[in-house]
Residue, then its C-alpha position, 0 to 999 in steps of 0.5 A: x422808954x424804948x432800949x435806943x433811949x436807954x442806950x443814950x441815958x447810959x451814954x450819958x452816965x458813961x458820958x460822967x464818968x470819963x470827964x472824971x476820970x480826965x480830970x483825975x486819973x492817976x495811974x494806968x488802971x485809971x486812964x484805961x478805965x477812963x479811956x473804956x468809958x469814953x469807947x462805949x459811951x461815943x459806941x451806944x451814943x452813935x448807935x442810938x442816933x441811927x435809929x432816932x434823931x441824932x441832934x435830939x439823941x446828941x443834945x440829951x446826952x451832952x446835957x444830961x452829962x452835963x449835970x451829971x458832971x456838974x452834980x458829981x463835982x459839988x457831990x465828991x470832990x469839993x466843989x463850991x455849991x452855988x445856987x446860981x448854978x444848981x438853977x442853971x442845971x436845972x433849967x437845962x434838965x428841963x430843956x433835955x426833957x422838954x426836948x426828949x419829950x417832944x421827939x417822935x420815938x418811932x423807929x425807922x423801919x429797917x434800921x433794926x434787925 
């Protein structure tokens, strides 16, 4: 895996952590957290879609923050676990990985230095 996918993969994380945060900060630390998080996660998203496809870049990230989100929700704050829906997330892994792994990974020549 080259460091543009590396660079959504942590968009993505990132990504988890800002709709948290929208839902549950609080006080002023935790709105500048969630306010940081949604910078650098929007920063190494746009950066990684100028070098690979950026509606593969794009439906990766929102997909993978998706179950991260949904993931943490059941995990930390209570959520009702229903089967339906852990099936459902994980149809849509299997379509984020489908589609990551049918997209060439090949850098344009020039666009880095």
């Amino acid at each position: 895996m080259n460091r543009h996918w590396l660079k959504v993969f942590v968009a993505a994380f990132l990504e988890v952590l800002w709709v948290i945060g929208l839902a549950h900060a609080y006080d002023i630390w935790t709105w500048t957290g969630t306010i940081i998080a949604i910078i650098v996660s929007n920063y190494l998203m746009i950066t990684a879609a100028q070098v690979l496809p950026a509606g593969t870049v794009y439906a990766v990230f929102v997909g993978l923050g998706t179950v991260g989100t949904v993931l943490s929700e059941i995990l930390f704050f209570k959520e009702p676990f229903k089967w339906a829906k852990i099936l459902l997330i994980l149809l849509l892994l299997v379509g984020v990985i489908g589609l990551k792994s049918v997209t060439d990974d090949k850098v344009e020549e020039g666009a880095e230095s």
